[in-house]
SESE-829417 format. One line per 2 residues: number of its first residue (from 1); their letters; for each residue y negated, x negated, z of N, C-alpha, C. Coordinates in pm, 1 decimal. Each point is the difference from the previous one (the first is absolute). Example, Ala and Ser with C-alpha at 12.3 -4.5 7.8 and 13.67 -1.06 7.14 Angstrom:
# residues 2
1) AS) 569.0 -1319.0 780.0 -119.0 89.0 0.0 -120.0 -90.0 0.0 | -105.0 35.0 -72.0 -119.0 -82.0 6.0 -109.0 77.0 73.0 $
This chain:
# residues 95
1) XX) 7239.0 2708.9 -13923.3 -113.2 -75.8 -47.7 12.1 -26.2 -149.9 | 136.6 -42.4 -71.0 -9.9 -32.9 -93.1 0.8 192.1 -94.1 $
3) XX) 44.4 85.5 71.7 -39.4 74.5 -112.0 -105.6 85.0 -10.0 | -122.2 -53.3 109.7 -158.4 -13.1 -23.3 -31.3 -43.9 -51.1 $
5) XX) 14.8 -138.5 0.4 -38.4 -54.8 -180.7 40.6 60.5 -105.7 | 144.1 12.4 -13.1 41.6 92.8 -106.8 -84.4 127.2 -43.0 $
7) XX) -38.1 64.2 61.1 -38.9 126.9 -10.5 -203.6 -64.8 -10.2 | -5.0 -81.1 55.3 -147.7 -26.7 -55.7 -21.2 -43.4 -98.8 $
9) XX) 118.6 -85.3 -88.0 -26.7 -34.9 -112.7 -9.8 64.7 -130.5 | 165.3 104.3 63.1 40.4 107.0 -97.1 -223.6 123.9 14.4 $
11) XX) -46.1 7.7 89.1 -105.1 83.9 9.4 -108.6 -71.4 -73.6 | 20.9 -127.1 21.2 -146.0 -76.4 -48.3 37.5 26.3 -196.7 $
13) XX) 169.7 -42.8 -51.2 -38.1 -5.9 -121.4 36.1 140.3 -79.9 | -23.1 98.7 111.4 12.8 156.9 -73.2 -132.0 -35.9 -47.4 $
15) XX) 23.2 104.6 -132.9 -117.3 38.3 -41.5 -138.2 141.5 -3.6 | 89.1 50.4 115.7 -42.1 121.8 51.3 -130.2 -12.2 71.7 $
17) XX) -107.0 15.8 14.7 -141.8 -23.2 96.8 48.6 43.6 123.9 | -53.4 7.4 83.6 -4.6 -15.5 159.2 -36.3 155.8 17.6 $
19) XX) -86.8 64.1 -72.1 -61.4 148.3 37.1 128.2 59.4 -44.0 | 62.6 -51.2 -64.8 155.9 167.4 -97.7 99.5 -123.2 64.1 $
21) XX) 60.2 34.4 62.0 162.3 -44.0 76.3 114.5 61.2 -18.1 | -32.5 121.1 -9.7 136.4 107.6 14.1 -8.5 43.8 -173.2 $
23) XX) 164.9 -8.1 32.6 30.0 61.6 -159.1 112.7 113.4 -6.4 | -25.9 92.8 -96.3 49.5 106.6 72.2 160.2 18.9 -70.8 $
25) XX) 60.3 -127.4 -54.9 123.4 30.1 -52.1 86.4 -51.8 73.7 | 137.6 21.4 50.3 55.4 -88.3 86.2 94.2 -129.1 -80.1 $
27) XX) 25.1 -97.2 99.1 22.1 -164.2 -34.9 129.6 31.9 49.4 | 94.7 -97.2 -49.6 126.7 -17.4 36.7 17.1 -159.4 36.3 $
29) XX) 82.7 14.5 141.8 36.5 -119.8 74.6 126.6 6.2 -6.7 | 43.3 -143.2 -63.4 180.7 -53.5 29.5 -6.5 -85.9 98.3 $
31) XX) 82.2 6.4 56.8 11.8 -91.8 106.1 167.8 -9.2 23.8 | -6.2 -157.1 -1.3 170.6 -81.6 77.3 -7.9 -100.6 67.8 $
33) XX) 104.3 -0.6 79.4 -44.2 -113.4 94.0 171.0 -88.7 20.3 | 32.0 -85.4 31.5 81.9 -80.1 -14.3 -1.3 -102.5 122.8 $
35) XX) 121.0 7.6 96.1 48.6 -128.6 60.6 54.7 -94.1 13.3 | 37.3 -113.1 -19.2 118.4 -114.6 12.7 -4.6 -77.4 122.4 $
37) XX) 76.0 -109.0 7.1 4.5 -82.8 92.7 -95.8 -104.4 -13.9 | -59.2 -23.9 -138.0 -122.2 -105.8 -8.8 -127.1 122.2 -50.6 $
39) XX) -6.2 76.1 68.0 -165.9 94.3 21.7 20.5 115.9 -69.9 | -114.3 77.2 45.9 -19.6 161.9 -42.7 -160.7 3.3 -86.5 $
41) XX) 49.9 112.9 -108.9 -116.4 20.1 -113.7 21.1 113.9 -10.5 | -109.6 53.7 -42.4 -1.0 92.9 -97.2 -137.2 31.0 -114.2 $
43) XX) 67.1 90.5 -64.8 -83.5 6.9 -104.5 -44.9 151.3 -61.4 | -121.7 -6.8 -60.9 -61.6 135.3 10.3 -76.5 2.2 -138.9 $
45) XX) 15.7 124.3 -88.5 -77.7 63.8 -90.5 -109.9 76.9 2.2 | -141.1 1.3 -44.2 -50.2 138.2 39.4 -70.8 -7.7 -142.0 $
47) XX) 42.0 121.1 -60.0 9.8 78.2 -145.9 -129.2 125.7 28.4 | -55.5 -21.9 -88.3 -165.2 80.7 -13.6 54.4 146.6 -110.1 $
49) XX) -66.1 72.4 28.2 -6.7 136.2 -63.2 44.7 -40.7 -168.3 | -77.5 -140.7 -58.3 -8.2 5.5 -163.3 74.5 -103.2 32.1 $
51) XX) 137.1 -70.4 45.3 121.0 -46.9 4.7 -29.1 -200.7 9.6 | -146.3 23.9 59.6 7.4 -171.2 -6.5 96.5 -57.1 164.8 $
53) XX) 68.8 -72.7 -10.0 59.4 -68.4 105.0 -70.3 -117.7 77.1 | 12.4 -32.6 131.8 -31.3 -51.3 36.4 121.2 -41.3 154.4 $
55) XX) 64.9 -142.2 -10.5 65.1 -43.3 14.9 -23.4 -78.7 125.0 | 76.3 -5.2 96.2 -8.7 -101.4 120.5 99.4 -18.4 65.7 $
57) XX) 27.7 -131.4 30.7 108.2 -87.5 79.0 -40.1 -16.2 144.4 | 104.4 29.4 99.7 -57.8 -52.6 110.5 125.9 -122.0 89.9 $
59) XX) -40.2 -56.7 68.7 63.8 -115.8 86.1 27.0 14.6 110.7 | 13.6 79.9 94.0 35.1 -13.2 146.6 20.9 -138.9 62.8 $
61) XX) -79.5 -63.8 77.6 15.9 -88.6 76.2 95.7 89.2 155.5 | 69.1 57.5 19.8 15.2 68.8 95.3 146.9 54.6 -41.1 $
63) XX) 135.0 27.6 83.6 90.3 22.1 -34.8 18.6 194.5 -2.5 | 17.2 63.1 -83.7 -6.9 146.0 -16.6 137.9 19.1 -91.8 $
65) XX) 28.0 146.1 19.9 138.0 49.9 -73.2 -64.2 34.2 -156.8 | 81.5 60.5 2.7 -62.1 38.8 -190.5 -102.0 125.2 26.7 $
67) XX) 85.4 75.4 94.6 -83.9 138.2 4.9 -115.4 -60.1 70.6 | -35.9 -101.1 110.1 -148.4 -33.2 28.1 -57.0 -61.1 -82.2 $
69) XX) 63.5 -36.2 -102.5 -57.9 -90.1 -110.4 -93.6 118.0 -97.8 | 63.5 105.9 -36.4 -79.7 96.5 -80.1 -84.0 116.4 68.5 $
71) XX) -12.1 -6.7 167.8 -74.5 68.0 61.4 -135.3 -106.3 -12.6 | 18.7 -115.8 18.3 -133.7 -93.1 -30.4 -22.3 19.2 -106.3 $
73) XX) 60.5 -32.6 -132.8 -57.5 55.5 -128.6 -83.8 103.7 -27.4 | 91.1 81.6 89.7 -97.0 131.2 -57.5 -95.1 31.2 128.3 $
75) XX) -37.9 -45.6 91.2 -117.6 -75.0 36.9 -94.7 -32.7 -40.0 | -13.7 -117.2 -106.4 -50.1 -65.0 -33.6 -39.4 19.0 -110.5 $
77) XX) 112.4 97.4 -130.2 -69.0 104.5 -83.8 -98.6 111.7 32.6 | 21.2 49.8 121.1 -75.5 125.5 1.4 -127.0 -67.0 48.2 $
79) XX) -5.7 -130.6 85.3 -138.4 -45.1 44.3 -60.4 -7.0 -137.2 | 27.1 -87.9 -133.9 -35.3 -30.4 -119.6 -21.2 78.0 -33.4 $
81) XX) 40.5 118.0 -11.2 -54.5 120.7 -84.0 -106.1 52.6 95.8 | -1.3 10.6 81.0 -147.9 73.4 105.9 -133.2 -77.9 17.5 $
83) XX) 60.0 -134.6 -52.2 -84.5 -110.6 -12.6 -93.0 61.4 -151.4 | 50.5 5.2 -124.5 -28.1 43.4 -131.8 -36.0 176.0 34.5 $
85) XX) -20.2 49.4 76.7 -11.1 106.9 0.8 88.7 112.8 -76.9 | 110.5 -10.6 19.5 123.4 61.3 -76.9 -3.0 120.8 127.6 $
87) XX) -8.8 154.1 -41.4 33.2 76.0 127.6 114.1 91.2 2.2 | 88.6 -12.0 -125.3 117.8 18.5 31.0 72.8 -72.5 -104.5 $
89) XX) 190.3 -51.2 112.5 68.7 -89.1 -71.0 151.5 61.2 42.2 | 98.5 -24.5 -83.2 80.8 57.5 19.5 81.3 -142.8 8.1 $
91) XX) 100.7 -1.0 109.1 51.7 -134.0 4.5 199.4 15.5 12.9 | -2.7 -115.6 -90.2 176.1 16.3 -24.4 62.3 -130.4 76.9 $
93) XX) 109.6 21.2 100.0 69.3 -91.0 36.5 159.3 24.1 -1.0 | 61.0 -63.1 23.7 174.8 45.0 21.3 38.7 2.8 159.2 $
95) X) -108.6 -32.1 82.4 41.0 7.6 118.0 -31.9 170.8 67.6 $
């Protein structure tokens, strides 16, 4: 749920119109994810063809390893980018 909002907000303040969605250069996704004994995060980049960044933190209310920590990330990147109409992304993790 929360990264429906995410991805509606990230869509509402593109500046792309609604008729052109797809862009034909590909985006790059970082993605890491991180566990401890007081909660799991991770965190995610997604870098546009002309190198602007765009940055996000996430919170897990829910206990996950590191490696489920950056399978949600990159989740939740690739929803964001399909959201913006991104139709290809190339995505980097260490897991």
């Amino acid at each position: 749920m929360k990264a429906q909002a995410l991805g509606d907000f990230l869509a509402e303040s593109s500046n792309t119109t609604p008729e052109v969605t797809t862009l034909s250069s590909s985006w790059n996704l970082f993605v890491d994810g991180s566990s401890t004994k007081d909660g799991s995060r991770a965190d995610l980049i997604i870098k546009n063809p002309q190198g602007m960044k765009q940055e996000h933190a996430l919170k897990f209310m829910f206990k996950v390893s590191n490696n489920e920590a950056e399978c949600e990330a990159l989740i939740v990147g690739i929803e964001l980018c399909y959201t913006t109409g991104v139709d290809s992304v190339k995505t980097y993790s260490d897991s």
